[in-house]
C-alpha positions, 0 to 999 in steps of 0.5 A, spaced: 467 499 466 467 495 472 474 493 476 477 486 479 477 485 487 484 486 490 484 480 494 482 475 489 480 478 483 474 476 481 470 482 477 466 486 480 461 492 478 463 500 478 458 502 483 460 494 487 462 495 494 464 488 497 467 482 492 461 478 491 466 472 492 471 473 497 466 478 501 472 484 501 470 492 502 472 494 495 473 503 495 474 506 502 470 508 508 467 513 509 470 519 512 465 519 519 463 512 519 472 511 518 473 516 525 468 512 529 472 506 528 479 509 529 475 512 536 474 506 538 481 502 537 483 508 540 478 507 546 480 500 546 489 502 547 487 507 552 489 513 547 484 518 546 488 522 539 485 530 538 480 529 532 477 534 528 470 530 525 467 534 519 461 534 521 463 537 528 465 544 532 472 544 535 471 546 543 474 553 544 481 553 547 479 553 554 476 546 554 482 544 550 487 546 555 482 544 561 486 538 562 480 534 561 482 527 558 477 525 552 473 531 550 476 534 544 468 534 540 462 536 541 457 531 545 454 529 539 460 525 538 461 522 545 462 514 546 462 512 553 467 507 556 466 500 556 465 500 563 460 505 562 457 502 556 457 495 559 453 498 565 450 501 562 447 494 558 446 491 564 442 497 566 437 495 560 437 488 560 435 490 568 429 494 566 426 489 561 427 483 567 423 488 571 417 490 565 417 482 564 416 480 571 410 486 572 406 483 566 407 476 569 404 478 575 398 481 572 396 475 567 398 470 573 393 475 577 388 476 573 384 470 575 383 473 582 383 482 581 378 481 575 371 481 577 365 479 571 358 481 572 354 476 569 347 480 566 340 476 566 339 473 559 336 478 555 330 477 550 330 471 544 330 478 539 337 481 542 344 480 543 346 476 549 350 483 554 358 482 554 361 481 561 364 486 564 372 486 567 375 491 572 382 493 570 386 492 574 392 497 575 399 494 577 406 499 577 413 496 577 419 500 579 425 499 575 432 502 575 430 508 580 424 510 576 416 508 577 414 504 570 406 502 570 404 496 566 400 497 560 392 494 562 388 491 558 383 494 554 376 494 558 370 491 556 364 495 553 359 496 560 352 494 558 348 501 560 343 497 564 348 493 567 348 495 575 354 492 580 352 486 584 350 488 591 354 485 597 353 479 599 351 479 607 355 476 611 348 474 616 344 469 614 336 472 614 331 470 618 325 465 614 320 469 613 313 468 618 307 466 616 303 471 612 298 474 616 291 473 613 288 480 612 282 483 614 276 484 609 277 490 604 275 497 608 277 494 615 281 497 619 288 493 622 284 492 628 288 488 633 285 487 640 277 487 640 275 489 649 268 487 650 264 489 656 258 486 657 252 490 661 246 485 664 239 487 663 238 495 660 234 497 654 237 503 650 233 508 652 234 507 660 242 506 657 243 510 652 236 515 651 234 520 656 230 516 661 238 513 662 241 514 670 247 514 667 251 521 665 257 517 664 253 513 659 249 517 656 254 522 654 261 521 656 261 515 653 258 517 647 262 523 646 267 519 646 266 513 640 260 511 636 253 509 638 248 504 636 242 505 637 238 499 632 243 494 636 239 488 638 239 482 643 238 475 641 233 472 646 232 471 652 236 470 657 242 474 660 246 467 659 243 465 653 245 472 649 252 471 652 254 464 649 250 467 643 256 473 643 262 468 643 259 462 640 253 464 635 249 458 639 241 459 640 239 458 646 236 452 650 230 452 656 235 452 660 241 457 658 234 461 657 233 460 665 241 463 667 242 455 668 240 454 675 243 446 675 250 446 672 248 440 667 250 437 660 245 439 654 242 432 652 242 428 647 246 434 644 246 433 638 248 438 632 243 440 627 246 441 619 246 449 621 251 447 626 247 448 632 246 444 638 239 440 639 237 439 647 236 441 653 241 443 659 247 448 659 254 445 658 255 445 650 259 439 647 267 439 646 266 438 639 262 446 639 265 451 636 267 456 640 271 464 639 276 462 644 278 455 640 277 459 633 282 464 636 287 459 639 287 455 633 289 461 629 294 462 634 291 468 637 289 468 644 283 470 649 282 471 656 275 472 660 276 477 666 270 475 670 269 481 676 268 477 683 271 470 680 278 472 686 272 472 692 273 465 690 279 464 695 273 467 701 268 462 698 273 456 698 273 455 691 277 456 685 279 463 684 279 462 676 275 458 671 269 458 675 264 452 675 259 448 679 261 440 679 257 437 672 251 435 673 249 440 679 246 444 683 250 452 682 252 454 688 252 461 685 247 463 682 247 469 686 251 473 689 253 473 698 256 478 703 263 475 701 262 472 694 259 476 688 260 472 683 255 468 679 256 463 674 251 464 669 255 471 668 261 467 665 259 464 659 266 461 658 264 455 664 259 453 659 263 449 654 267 443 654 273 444 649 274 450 655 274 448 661 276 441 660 282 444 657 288 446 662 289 453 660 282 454 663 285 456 669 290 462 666 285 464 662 278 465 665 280 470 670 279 475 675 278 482 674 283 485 677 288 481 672 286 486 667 289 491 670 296 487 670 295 486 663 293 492 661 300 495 665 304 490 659 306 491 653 300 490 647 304 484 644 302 481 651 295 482 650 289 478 648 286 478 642 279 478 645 278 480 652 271 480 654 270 483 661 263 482 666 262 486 672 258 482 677 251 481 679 252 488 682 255 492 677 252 489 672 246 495 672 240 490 675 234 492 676 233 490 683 238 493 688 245 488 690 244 490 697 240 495 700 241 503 698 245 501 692 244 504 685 240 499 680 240 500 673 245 503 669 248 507 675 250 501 678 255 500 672 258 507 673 262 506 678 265 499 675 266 503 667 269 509 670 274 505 673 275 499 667 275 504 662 279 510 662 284 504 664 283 501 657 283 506 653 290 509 656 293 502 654 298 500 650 293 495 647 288 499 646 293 504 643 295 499 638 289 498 633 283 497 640 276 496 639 273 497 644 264 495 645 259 496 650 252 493 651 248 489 655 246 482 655 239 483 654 233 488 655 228 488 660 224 480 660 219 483 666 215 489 669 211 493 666 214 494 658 218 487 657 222 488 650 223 481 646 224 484 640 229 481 634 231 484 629 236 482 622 235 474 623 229 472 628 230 464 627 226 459 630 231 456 634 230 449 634 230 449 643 225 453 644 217 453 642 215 458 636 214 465 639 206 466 640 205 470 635 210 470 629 208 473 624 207 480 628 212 484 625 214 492 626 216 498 621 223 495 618 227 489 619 225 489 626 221 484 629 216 484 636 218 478 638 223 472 638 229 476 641 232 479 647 230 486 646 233 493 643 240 494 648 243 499 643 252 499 643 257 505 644 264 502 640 270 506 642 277 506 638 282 510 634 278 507 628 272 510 630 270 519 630 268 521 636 261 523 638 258 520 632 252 516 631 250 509 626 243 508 625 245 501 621 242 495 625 246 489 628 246 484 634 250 479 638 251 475 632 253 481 628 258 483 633 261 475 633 261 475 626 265 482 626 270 480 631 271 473 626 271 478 620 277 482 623 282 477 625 280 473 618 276 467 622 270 461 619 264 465 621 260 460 626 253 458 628 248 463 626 254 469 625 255 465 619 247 467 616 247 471 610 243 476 613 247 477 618 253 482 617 258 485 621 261 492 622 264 496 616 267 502 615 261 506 615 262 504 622 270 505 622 269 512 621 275 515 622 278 515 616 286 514 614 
């Protein structure tokens, strides 16, 4: 039975500890809770009684009589001062200040130190990749001691996700212009010399009937012959325009034009060749040269004897007789040994009335200089002519000198070796050496044709047309067998090609290699260039 509170009594239960109406403690404290509580009081009055707690162990008699003040219990039972204990709450509330303001920090930095990976969208069947954050780190010291904040937990990482690469700090170069390959199983050909000889067949060149050992066997040891290598008509002059314009002859460029005169009415057919008589063609015909300037490649035309032009008083570049003329160089003179009809440069207008005539159509001890240079100086296409006396006539240039092939050693044995022991020739050269035609006079002329034998629109049909021989050779309509030797880093030395081609095959290869419209009669479908049958030299 329960019992009435002794400060207002009110009832209350037996196991009732405070009085629900006056809030009063009904029974005593217990006994530990009772010690701690005179403890205090006797902290706040400055005297610390010797208390046995029940719960504690005494301390031996040493410590008691140490004269230590307040230490009459076991730690356990220790309660600090209030200065202590007062700082001791100034120490924790500093401690959370410090832990407040680090997390503070890093949520007002994460915009800054967190850094997303934005993947590429994945496909429609998948689930669009998380973005990925660094975790930043941030220590916060408080109280003498390092506390570290806790990171946030990190987002899953895609397994293909990969880190952005650096941005540079360079802006790069716009890309140039692609560069139009070569057909498939050409070589990277970049600079293409032609060495252009005057009238030897293969057999007094190349064969053993040949004058020469430079070019019978040097020569040949060195590149790739071509035996079935043909001129195109008849006429030095007329096979060299051939050579860097795919034009048929006419009368004139047919006789080496003695009169320096423009073709009439020149007019051009629907094969783009033009119709007329006469030597100088039209601006508006195409040319290597133009195709290689508009294509932004370059040309240069070294003609052996233009420099003697200085003793002549004439020009010592870009050659040419007044139009509507007589050539005053129509053969060579004790101070000057260069004719006209061996540069077929002169012979067009889109040349020599454009102002690059005079840099570009040179003479030869230019090539020197040029060659001395870097290759990414050097032309595209250099043709290279040595003068009425190296050029290998049948008649003498002066009384004892060589004729024939022999006397175009001296000329090769200087020029060659300087080509191949370039840059340019290094760098992707092709090197090719033939003659403008056979043989036209004597005792065994040789007009034969062969690939194409057009009916040229400026010349009477050949005599007997239909005379043909074994293969796709023809007895006449042409400018004979001259044959070709072909040097290059391309080209496996002392090898032969028994393939057969001509002038207008080698303009169509030099388009082919620098990726060019084929023009005049190398656009004729019969017609075809050098393959790698002929760049053997593998990989």
């Amino acid at each position: 039975m329960g019992k009435n509170c002794s400060e207002c009594g009110a009832s209350r239960a037996p196991d009732q500890r405070y009085c629900l109406k006056c809030g009063a403690r009904l029974g005593s404290l217990p006994a530990a809770i009772a010690v701690q509580i005179q403890r205090l009081r006797s902290f706040a009055t400055g005297r610390i009684p010797v208390v046995k707690a029940t719960a504690a162990k005494a301390k031996p008699a040493a410590d008691a009589g140490s004269g230590k003040r307040g230490w009459p219990y076991e730690r356990s039972d220790f309660m600090p001062s209030p200065r202590a204990a007062a700082a001791a709450v100034i120490g924790m509330l500093a401690l959370g200040v410090a832990l407040g303001s680090a997390a503070d920090q890093l949520a007002q930095s994460a915009g800054l130190t967190t850094i997303l990976y934005e993947e590429p969208a994945p496909p429609a069947e998948e689930e669009p990749a998380p973005e990925v954050a660094a975790e930043p780190e941030v220590a916060a010291e408080a109280s003498g001691e390092e506390a570290t904040a806790a990171a946030p937990p990190a987002l899953p990482i895609p397994e293909e996700a990969a880190i952005p690469e650096e941005v540079p700090s360079e802006v790069p170069e716009a890309p140039a212009a692609p560069i139009e390959e070569a057909p498939p199983g050409l070589p990277e050909v970049k600079h293409v010399f032609v060495i252009v000889l005057g009238e030897n067949g293969y057999e007094e060149t190349f064969g053993e009937a040949s004058t020469s050992k430079y070019l019978k066997e040097e020569l040949p040891s060195q590149g790739e012959v071509l035996p079935n290598y043909y001129a195109v008509t008849k006429g030095e002059l007329a096979n060299q325009i051939a050579i860097i314009s795919g034009q048929g002859p006419t009368e004139d460029t047919a006789a080496n034009c003695p009169d320096y005169a423009d073709i009439a009415p020149g007019t051009e057919s629907p094969e783009g060749q033009v119709e007329g008589n006469g030597c100088v063609y039209p601006a508006t015909t195409k040319t290597l040269p133009a195709q290689l300037t508009e294509d932004k490649l370059t040309w240069r035309a070294y003609n052996e004897g233009s420099e003697d032009g200085v003793a002549a008083g004439q020009p010592t570049s870009c050659r040419h007789p007044a139009p509507g003329t007589e050539d005053p160089n129509k053969a060579p003179t004790a101070i000057d040994s260069y004719v006209t009809w061996r540069n077929p440069f002169v012979y067009f207008h889109s040349i020599i009335d454009a102002p690059d005539c005079a840099k570009e159509d040179v003479g030869l001890p230019e090539l020197t200089k040029d060659l001395q240079g870097k290759a990414t100086r050097f032309p595209a296409f250099a043709y290279i002519a040595p003068d009425a006396c190296h050029r290998g006539a049948e008649a003498p240039c002066e009384e004892g000198a060589p004729t024939g092939p022999a006397a175009s050693e001296e000329f090769l044995k200087a020029v060659v070796p300087e080509i191949q022991e370039s840059f340019a020739y290094k760098d992707g050269g092709l090197l090719v050496i033939t003659s403008a035609q056979a043989r036209q006079g004597g005792e065994e002329p040789d007009a034969s044709s062969c690939c194409i034998a057009p009916d040229y629109p400026n010349l009477p049909p050949p005599e007997d047309p239909e005379a043909t021989a074994t293969g796709p050779v023809k007895e006449t309509g042409g400018g004979g067998r001259v044959g070709a030797v072909l040097l290059s880093p391309f080209i496996e030395p002392g090898t032969t090609s028994e393939t057969y081609f001509n002038h207008f095959s080698l303009l169509a290869t030099i388009e082919e290699l620098f990726s060019l419209e084929k023009i005049g009669y190398a656009a004729e479908p019969a017609i075809t260039g050098f393959d790698e049958s002929i760049f053997n030299a593998g990989g």
